[in-house]
Each structure stands twice: as C-alpha cells, then as structure tokens.
BAMARVEX-883443 format. One record per atom (N, C-alpha, C): residue number from 0; atom name; z, x, y. Coordinates in steps of 0.02 Angstrom, whole numbers, plus 50000, padded with zeros to 5 digits. Example, Ala and Ser with C-alpha at 12.3 -4.5 7.8 and 13.67 -1.06 7.14 Angstrom:
BEGIN
{0,"N",{50390,50660,49716}},
{0,"CA",{50390,50615,49775}},
{0,"C",{50390,50660,49835}},
{1,"N",{50354,50642,49888}},
{1,"CA",{50357,50684,49947}},
{1,"C",{50394,50645,50002}},
END
This chain:
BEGIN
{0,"N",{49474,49803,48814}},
{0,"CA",{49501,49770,48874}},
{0,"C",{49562,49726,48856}},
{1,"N",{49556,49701,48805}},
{1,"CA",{49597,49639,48775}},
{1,"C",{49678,49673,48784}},
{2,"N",{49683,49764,48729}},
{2,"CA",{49734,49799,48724}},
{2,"C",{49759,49844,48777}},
{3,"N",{49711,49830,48846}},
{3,"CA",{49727,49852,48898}},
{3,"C",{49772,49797,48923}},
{4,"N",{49777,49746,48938}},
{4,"CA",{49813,49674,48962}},
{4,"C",{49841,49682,48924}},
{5,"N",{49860,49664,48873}},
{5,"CA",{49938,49663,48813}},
{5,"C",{49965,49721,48831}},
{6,"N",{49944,49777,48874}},
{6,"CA",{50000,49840,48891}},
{6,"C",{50038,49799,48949}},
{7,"N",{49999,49784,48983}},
{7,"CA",{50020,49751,49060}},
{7,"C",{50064,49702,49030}},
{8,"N",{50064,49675,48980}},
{8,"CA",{50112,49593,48957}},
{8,"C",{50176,49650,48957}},
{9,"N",{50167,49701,48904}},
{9,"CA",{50218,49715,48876}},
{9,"C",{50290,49733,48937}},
{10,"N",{50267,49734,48996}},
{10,"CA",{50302,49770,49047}},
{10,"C",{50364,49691,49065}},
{11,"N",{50404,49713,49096}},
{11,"CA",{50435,49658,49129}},
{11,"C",{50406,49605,49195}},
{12,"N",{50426,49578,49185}},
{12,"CA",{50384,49522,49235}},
{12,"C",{50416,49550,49314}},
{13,"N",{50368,49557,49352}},
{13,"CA",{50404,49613,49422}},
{13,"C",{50453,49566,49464}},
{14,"N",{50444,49507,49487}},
{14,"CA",{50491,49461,49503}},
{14,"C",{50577,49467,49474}},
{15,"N",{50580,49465,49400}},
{15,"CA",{50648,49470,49373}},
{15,"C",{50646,49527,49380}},
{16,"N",{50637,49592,49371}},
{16,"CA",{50642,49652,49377}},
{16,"C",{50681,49644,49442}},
{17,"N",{50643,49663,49489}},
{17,"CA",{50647,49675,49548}},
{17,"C",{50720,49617,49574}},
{18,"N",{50734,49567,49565}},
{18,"CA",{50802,49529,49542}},
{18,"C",{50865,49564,49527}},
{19,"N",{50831,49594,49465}},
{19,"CA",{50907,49620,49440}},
{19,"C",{50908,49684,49473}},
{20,"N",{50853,49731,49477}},
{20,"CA",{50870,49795,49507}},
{20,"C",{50845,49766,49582}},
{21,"N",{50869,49760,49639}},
{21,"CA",{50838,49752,49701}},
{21,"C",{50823,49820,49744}},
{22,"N",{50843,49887,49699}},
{22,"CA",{50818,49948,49721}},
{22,"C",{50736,49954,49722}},
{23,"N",{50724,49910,49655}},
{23,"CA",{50637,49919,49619}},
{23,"C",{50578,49879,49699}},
{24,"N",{50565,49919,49718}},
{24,"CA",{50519,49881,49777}},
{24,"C",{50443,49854,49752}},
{25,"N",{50413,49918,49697}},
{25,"CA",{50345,49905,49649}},
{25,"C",{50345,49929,49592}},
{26,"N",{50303,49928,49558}},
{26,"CA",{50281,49975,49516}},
{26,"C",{50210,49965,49475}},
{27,"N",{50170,49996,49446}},
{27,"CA",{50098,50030,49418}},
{27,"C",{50097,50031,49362}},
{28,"N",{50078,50003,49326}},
{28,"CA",{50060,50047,49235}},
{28,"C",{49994,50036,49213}},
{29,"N",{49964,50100,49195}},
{29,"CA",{49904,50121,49178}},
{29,"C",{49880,50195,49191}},
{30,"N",{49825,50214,49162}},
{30,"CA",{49822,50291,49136}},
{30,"C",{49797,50354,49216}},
{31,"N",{49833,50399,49191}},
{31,"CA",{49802,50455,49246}},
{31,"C",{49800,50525,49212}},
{32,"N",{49757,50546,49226}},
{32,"CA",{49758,50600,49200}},
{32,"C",{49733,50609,49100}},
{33,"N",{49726,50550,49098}},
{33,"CA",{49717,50534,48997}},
{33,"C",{49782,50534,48979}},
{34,"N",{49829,50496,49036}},
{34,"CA",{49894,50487,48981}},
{34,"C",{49924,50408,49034}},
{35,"N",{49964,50386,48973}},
{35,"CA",{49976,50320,48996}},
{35,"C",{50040,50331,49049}},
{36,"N",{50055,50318,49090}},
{36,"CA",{50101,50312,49151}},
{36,"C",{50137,50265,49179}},
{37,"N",{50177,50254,49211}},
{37,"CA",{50235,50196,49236}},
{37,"C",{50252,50217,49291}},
{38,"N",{50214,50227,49373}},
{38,"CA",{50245,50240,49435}},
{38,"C",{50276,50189,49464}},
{39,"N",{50348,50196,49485}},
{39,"CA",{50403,50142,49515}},
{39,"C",{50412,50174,49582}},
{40,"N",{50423,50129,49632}},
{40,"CA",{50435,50155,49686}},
{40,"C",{50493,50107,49694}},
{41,"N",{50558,50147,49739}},
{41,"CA",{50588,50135,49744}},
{41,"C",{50636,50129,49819}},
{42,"N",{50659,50083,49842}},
{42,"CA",{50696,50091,49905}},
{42,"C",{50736,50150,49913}},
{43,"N",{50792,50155,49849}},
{43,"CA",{50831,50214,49866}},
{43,"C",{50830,50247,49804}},
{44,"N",{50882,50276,49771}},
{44,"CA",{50901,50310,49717}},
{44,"C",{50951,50280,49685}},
{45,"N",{50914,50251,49620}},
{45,"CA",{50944,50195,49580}},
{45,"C",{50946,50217,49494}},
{46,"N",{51001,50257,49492}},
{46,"CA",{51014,50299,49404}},
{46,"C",{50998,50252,49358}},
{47,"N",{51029,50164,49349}},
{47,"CA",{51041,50132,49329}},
{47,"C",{50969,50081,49300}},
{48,"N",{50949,50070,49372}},
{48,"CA",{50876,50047,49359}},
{48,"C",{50817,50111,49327}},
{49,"N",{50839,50165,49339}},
{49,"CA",{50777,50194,49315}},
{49,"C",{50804,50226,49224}},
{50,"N",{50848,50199,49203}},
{50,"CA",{50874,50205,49122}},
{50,"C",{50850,50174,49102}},
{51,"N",{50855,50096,49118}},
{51,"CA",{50822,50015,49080}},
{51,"C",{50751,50043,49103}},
{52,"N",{50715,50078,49157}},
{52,"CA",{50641,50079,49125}},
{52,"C",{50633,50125,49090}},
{53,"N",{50648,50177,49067}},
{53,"CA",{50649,50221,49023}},
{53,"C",{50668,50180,48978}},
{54,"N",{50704,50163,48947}},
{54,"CA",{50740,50123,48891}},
{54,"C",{50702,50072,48858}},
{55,"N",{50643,50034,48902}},
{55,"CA",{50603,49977,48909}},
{55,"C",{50557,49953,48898}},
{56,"N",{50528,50010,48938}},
{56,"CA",{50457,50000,48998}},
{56,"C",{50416,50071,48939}},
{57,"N",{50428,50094,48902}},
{57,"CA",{50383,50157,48847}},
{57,"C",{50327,50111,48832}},
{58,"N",{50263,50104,48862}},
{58,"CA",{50227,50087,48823}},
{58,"C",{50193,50112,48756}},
{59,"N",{50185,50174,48749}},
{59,"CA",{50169,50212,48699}},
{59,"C",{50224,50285,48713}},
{60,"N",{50204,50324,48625}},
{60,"CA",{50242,50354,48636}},
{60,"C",{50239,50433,48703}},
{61,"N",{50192,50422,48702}},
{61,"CA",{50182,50486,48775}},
{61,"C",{50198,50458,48815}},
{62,"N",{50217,50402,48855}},
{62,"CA",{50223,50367,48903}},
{62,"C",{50254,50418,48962}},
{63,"N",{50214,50421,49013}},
{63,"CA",{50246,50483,49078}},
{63,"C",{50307,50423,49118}},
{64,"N",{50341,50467,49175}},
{64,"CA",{50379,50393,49201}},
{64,"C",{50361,50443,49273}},
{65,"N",{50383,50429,49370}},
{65,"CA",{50355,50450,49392}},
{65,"C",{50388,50397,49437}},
{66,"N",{50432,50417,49450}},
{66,"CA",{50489,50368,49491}},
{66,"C",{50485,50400,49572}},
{67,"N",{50465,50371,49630}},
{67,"CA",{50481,50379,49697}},
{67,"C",{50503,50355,49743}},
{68,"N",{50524,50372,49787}},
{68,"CA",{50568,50320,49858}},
{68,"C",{50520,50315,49912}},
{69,"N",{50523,50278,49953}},
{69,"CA",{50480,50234,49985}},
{69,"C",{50493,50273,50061}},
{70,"N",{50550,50305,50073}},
{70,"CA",{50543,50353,50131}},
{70,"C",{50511,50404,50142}},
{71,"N",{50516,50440,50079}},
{71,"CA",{50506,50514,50061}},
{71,"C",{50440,50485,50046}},
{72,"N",{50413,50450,50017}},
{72,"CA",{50349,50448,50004}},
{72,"C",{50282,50414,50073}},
{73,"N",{50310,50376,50113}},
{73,"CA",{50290,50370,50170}},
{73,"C",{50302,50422,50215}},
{74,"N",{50342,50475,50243}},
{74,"CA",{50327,50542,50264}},
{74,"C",{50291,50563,50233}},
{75,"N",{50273,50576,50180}},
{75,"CA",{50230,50646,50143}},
{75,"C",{50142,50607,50183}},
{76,"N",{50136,50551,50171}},
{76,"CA",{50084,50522,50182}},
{76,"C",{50053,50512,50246}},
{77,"N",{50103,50536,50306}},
{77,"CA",{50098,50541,50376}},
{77,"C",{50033,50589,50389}},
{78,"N",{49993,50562,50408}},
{78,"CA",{49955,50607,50448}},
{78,"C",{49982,50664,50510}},
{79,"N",{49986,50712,50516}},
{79,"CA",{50018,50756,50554}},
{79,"C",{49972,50758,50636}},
{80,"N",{49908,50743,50655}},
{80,"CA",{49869,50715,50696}},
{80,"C",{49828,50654,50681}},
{81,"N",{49813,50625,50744}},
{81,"CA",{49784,50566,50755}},
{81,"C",{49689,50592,50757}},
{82,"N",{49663,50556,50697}},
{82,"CA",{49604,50553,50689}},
{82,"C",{49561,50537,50744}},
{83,"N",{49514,50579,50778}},
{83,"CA",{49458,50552,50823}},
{83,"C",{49437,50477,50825}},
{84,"N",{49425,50455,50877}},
{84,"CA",{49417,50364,50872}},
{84,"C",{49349,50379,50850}},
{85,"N",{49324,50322,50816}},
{85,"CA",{49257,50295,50805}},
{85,"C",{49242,50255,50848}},
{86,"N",{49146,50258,50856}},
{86,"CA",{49122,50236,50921}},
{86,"C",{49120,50163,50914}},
{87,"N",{49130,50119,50965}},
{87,"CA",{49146,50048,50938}},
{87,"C",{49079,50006,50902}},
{88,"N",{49010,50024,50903}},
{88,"CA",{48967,49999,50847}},
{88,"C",{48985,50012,50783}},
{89,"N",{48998,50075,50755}},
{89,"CA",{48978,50083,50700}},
{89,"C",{49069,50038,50667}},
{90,"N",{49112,50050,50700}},
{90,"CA",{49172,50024,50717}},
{90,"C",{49169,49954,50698}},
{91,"N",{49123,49905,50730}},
{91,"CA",{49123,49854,50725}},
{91,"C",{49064,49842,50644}},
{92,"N",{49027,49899,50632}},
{92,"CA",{48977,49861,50567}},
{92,"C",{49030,49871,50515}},
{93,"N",{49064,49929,50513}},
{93,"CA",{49109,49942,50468}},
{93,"C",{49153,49863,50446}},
{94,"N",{49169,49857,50517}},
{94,"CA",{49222,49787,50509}},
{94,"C",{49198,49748,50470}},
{95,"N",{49117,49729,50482}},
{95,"CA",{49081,49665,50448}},
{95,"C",{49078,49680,50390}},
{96,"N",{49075,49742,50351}},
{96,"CA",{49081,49763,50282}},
{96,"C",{49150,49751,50247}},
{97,"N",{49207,49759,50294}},
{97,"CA",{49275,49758,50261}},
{97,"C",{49282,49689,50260}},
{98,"N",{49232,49632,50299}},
{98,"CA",{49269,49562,50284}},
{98,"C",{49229,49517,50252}},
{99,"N",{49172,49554,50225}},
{99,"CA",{49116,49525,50158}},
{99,"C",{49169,49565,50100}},
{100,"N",{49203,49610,50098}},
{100,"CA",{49220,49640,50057}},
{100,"C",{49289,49642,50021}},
{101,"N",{49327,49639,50065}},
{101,"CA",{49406,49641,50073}},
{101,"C",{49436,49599,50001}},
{102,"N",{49409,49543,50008}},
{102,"CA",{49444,49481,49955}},
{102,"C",{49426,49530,49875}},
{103,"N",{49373,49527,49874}},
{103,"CA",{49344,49542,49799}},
{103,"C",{49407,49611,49806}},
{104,"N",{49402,49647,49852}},
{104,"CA",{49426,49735,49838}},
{104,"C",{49499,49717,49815}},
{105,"N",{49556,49669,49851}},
{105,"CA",{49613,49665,49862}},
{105,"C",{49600,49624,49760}},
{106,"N",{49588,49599,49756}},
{106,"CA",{49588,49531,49677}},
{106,"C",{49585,49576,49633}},
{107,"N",{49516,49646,49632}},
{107,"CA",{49511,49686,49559}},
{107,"C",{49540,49756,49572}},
{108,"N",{49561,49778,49627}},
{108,"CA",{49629,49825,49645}},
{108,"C",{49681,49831,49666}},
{109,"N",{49739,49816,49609}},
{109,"CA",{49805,49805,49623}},
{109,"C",{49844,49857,49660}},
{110,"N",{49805,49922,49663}},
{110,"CA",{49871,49972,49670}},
{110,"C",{49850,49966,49759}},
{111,"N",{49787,49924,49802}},
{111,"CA",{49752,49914,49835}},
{111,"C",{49789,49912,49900}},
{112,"N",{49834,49922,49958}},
{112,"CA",{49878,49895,49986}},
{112,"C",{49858,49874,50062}},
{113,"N",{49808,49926,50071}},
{113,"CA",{49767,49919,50144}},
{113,"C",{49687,49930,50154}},
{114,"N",{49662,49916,50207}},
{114,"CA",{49588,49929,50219}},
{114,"C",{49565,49918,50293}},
{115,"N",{49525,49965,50297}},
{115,"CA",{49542,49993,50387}},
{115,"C",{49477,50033,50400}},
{116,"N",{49468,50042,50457}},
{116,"CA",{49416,50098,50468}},
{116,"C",{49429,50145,50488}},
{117,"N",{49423,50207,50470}},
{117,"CA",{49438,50282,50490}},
{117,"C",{49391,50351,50495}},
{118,"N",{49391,50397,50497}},
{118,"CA",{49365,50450,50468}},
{118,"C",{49379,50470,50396}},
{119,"N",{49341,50531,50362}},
{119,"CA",{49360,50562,50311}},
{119,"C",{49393,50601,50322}},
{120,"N",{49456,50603,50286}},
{120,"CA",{49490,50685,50279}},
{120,"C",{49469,50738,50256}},
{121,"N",{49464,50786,50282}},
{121,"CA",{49432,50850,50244}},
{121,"C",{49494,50891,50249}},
{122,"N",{49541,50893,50284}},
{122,"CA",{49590,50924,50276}},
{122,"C",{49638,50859,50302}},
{123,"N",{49730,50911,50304}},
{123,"CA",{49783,50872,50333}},
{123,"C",{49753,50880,50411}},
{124,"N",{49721,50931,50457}},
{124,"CA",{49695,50911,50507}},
{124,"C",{49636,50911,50540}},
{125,"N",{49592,50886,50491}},
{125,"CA",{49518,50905,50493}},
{125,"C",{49474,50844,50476}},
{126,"N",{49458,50796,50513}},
{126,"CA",{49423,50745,50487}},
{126,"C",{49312,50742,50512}},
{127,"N",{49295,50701,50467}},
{127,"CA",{49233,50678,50465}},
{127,"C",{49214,50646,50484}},
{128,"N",{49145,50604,50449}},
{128,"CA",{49107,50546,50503}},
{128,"C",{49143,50495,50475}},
{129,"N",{49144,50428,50497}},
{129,"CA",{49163,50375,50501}},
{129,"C",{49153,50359,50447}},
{130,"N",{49202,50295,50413}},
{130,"CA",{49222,50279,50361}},
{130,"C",{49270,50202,50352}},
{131,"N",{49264,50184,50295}},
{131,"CA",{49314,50141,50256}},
{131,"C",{49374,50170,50239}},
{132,"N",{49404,50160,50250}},
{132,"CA",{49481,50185,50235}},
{132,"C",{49501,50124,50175}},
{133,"N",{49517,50147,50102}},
{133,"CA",{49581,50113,50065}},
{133,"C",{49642,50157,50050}},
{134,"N",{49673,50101,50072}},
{134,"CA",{49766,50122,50062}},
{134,"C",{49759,50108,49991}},
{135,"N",{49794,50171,49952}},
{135,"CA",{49839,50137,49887}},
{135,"C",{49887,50165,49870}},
{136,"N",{49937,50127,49819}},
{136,"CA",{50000,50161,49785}},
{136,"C",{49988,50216,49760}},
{137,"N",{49924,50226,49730}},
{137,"CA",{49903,50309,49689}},
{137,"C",{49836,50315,49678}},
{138,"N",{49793,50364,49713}},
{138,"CA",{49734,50369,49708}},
{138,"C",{49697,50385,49663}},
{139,"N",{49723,50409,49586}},
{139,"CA",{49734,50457,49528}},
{139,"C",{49734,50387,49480}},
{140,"N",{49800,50344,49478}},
{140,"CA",{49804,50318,49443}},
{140,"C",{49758,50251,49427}},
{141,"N",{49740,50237,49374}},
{141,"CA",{49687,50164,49352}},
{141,"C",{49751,50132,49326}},
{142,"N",{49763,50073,49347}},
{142,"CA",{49810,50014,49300}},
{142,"C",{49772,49973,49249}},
{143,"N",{49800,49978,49175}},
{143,"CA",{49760,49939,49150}},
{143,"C",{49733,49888,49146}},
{144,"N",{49667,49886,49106}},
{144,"CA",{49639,49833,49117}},
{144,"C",{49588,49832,49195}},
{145,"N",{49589,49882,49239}},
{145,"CA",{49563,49883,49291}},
{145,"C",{49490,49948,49292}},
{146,"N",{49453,49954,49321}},
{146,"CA",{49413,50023,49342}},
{146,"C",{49441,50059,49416}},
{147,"N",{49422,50100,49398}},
{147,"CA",{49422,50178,49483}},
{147,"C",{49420,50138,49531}},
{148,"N",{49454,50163,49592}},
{148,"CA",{49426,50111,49657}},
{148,"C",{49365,50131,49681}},
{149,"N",{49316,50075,49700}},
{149,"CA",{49261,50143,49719}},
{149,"C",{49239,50160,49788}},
{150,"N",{49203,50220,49778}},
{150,"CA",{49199,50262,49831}},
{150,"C",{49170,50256,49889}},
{151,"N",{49105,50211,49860}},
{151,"CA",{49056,50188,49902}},
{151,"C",{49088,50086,49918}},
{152,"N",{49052,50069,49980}},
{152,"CA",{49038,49996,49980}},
{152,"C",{48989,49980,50001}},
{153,"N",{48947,49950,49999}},
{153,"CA",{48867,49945,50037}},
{153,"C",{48844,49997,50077}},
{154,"N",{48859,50064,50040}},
{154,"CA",{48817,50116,50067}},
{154,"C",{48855,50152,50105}},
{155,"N",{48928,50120,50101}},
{155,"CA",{48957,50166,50184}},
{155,"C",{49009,50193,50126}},
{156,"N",{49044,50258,50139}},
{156,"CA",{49075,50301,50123}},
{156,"C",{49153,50283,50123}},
{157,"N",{49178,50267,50047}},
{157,"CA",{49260,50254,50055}},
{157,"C",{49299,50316,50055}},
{158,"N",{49359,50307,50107}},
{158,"CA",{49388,50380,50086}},
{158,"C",{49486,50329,50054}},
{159,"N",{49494,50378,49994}},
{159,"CA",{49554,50328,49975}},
{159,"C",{49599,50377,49987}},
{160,"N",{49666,50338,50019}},
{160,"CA",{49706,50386,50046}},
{160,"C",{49790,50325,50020}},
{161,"N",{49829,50380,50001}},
{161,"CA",{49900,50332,49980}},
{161,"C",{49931,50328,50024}},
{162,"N",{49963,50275,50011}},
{162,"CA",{50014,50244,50066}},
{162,"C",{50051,50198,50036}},
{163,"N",{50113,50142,50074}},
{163,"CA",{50168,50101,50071}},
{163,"C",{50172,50067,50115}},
{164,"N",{50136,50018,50154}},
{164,"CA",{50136,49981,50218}},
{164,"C",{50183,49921,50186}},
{165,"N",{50189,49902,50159}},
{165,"CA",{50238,49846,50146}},
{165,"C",{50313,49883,50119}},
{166,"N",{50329,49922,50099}},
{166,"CA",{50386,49951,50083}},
{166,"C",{50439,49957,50128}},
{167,"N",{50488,49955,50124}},
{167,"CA",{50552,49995,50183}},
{167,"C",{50597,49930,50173}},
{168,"N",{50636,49969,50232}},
{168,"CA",{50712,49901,50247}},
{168,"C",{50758,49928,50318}},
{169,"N",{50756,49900,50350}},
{169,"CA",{50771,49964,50433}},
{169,"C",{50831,49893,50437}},
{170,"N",{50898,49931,50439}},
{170,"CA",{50927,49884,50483}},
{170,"C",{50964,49884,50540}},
{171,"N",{50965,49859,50573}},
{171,"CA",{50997,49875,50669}},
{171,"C",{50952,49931,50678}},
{172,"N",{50883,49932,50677}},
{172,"CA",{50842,50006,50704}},
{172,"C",{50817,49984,50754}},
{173,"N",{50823,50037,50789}},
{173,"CA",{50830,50047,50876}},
{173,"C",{50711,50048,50881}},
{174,"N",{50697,50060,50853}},
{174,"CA",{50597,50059,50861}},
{174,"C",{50574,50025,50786}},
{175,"N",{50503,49986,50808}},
{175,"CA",{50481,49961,50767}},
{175,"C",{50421,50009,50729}},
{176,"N",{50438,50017,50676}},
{176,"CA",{50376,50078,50619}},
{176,"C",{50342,50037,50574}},
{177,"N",{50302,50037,50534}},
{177,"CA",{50279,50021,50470}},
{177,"C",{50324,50018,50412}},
{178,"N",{50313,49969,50406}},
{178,"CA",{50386,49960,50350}},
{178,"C",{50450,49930,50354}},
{179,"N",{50451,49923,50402}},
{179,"CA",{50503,49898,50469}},
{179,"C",{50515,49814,50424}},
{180,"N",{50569,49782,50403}},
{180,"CA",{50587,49734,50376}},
{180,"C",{50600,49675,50454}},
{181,"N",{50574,49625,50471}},
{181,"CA",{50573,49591,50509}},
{181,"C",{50586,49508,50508}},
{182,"N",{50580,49476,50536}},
{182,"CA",{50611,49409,50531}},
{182,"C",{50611,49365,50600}},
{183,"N",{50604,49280,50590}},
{183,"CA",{50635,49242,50660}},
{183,"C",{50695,49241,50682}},
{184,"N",{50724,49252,50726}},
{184,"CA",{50810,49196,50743}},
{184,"C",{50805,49154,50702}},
{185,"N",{50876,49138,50651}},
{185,"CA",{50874,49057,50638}},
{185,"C",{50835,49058,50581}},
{186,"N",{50788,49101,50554}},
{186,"CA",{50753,49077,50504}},
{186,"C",{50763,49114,50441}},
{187,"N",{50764,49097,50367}},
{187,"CA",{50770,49143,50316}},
{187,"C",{50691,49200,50290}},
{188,"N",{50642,49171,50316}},
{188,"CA",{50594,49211,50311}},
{188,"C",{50619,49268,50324}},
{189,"N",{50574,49317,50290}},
{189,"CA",{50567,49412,50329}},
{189,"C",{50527,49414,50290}},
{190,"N",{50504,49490,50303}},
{190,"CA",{50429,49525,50278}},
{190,"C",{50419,49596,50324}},
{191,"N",{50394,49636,50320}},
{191,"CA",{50374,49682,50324}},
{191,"C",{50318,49692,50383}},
{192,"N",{50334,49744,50419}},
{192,"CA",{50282,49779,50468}},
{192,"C",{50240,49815,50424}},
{193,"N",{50159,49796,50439}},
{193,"CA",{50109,49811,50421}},
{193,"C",{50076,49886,50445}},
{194,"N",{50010,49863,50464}},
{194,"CA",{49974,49913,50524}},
{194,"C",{49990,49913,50581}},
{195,"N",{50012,49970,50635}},
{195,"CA",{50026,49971,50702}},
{195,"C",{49955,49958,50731}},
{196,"N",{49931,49928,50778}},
{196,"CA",{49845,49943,50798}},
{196,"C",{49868,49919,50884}},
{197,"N",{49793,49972,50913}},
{197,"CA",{49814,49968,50959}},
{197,"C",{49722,49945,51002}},
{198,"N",{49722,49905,51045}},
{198,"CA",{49671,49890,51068}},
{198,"C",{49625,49927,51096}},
{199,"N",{49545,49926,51095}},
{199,"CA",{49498,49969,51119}},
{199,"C",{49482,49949,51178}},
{200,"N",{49504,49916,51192}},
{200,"CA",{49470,49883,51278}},
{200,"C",{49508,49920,51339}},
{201,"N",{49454,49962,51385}},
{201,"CA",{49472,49992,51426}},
{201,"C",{49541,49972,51483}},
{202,"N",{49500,49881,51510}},
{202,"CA",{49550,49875,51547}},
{202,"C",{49605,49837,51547}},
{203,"N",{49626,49859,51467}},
{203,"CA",{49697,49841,51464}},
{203,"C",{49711,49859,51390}},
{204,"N",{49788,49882,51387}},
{204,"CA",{49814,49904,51335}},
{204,"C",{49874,49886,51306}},
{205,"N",{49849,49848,51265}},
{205,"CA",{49871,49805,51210}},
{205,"C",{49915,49816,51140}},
{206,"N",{49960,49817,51107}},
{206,"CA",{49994,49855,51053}},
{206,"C",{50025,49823,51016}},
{207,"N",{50010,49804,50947}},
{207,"CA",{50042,49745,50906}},
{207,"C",{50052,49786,50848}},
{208,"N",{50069,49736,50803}},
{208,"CA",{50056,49758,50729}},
{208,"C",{50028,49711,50675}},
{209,"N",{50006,49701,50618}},
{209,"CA",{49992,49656,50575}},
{209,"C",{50042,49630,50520}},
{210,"N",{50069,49590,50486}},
{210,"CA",{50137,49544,50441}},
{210,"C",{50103,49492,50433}},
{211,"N",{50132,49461,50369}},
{211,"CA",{50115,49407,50336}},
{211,"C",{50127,49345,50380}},
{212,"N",{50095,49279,50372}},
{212,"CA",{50087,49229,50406}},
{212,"C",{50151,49199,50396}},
{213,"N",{50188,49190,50368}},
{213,"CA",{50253,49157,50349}},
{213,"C",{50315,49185,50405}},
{214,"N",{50309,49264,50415}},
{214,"CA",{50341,49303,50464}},
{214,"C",{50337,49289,50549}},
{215,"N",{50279,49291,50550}},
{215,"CA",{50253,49284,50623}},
{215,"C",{50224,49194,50647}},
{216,"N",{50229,49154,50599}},
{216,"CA",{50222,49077,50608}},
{216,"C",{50270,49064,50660}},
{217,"N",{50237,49048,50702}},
{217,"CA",{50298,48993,50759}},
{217,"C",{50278,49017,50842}},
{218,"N",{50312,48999,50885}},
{218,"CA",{50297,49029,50949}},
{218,"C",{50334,49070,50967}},
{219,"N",{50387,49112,50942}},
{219,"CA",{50410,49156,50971}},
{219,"C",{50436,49195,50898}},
{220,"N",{50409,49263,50905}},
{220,"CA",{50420,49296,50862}},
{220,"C",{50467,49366,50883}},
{221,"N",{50562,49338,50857}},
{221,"CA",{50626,49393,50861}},
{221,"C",{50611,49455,50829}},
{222,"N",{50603,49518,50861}},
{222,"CA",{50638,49577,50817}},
{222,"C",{50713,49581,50809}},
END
C-alpha cells in the first residue's frame, strides 16, 4: 500500500499542472488491465501538455498514457434513450441508501464523480430493475492505493457507468447542458453544470440542475 501512494506522490501536484497546462481538466493514475496507466482528460487538444506528461508522468517502465477530450468523451457516454422511470418507493429507499452512503463512496473513490438512481444497462437500449447508479472517470481503472468500486451497497445492485459531469467550458451558448461552465453577474466565482433533474410530482413540472454551493450562493442566480 505504502508503494502504491509514493506512485501517486510521484505524479505532479494537479493544481500546478492544471496552471501551467489549463487544457489538463483531470487526470487518474493507477492499474487496469495489470498494467500501470495515466488517463488525462482534456478540454481540447493540447501537443504540448501531453509531451511533459509523457516526458514526466512514466511511472514505471510500461507505463500506458490514454489521453481524452471532454466532448468526445461526454457524447460517447450519452445514453441514446431515456431509461424507464423508477416507481417512486423503491426511488425513494434507494435515495436513503445513497445518503447513508454517498460521503464514505465519494472519500475512498476518486475516479467517483456522480451517484443517482437508475436502472441497469443491459444494453445501449435495454435497461433493468432499479438501481444505484455510479458515475466515474473509468470503470476499468483502480487508482493507486485504492480498491474496485463496488458493485453492491446494502444489498441493492450498483451499476457503474462513465461519465464527466463537471468537465466542459460553453461560451456565449445559446442552452444550458451538463458541463455547461456558469457563474453570477458581478461575481468571479464559476463552476460547472452538474445533473439536469427533473421533478416527479404530477401537478407541476419543475426543471433545474445541481452545481457547487459557491456557484449558486446568493438570490439570484445569472446564466
């Protein structure tokens, strides 16, 4: 465990990284497949930043690299139909599981990004019974020093599915998406569009999204 964390030291600290290259949006290191790995995701296509991690970032000598963009990789991840709703009990026990649960899941899984209730996928348009949904950067990959995400949570069925809800940068865009870079009038804050969600209550229909508290603090919140 010890030489799992001294891999993680060896990397650059993501703050200065992400500084000097402001293309670098994340990045992962730890094993997939029985080989050590380095997935970067990236805003756009950046030659420059992805040399210095090659150049850098080798933790050993197999080291894979596994560089992606944050558009192209949020399309691929689109669901092509909208999953059957779940009935609002099991809907709501699920919930009580994700918020006994959530803290511990988000602290010992970094690549961790969301958590939701859904169906299982059995196909791109074929889903199952009701479920835990985790978002992550890579469903494959373990970062060191960490274990598998797991499958189960008190008995109810996780299904892990990748995604980028904090990623993107939209500017002067005419609709609000996931990923969507946002902000007050007047204020230097911004942050990112989360989950779109939309309300279950018959007589009336409701449509928000979820962002960090720093974003949406105040009484009137500018797109």
């Amino acid at each position: 465990m010890i030489q799992e964390w001294r891999k993680r030291q060896s990397l650059p600290r993501k703050q200065e990284l992400m500084t000097k290259y402001p293309s670098v949006l994340n990045y992962i290191a730890g094993w997939k497949d029985g080989k050590t790995i380095l997935k970067v995701i990236f805003e756009k296509k950046d030659d420059e930043a992805e040399k210095f991690l090659r150049d850098s970032c080798r933790i050993s000598a197999d080291t894979d690299f596994d560089f992606i963009y944050a558009n192209e990789f949020i399309k691929e991840t689109q669901l092509p139909i909208e999953p059957p709703t779940v009935d609002k009990q099991i809907r709501s026990n699920l919930k009580m599981i994700i918020q006994d649960e959530e803290d511990k899941i988000i602290a010992l899984y970094s690549t961790v990004v969301g958590i939701g209730v859904g169906r299982t996928m059995l196909s791109e348009t074929e889903f199952g019974d009701p479920c835990i949904v985790l978002y992550c950067l890579d469903k494959t990959l373990v970062p060191f020093g960490e274990k598998k995400i797991p499958k189960m949570l008190k008995g109810c069925i996780v299904d892990i599915r990748e995604d980028c809800f904090m990623f993107g940068l939209c500017m002067d865009c005419k609709q609000l998406d996931k990923g969507c870079c946002i902000g007050r009038d007047g204020e230097n804050s911004a942050g990112s569009v989360g989950f779109l969600v939309k309300s279950n209550c018959s007589s009336s229909i409701e449509c928000g999204f979820l962002t960090a508290a720093h974003v949406a603090h105040g009484n009137v919140l500018e797109l």
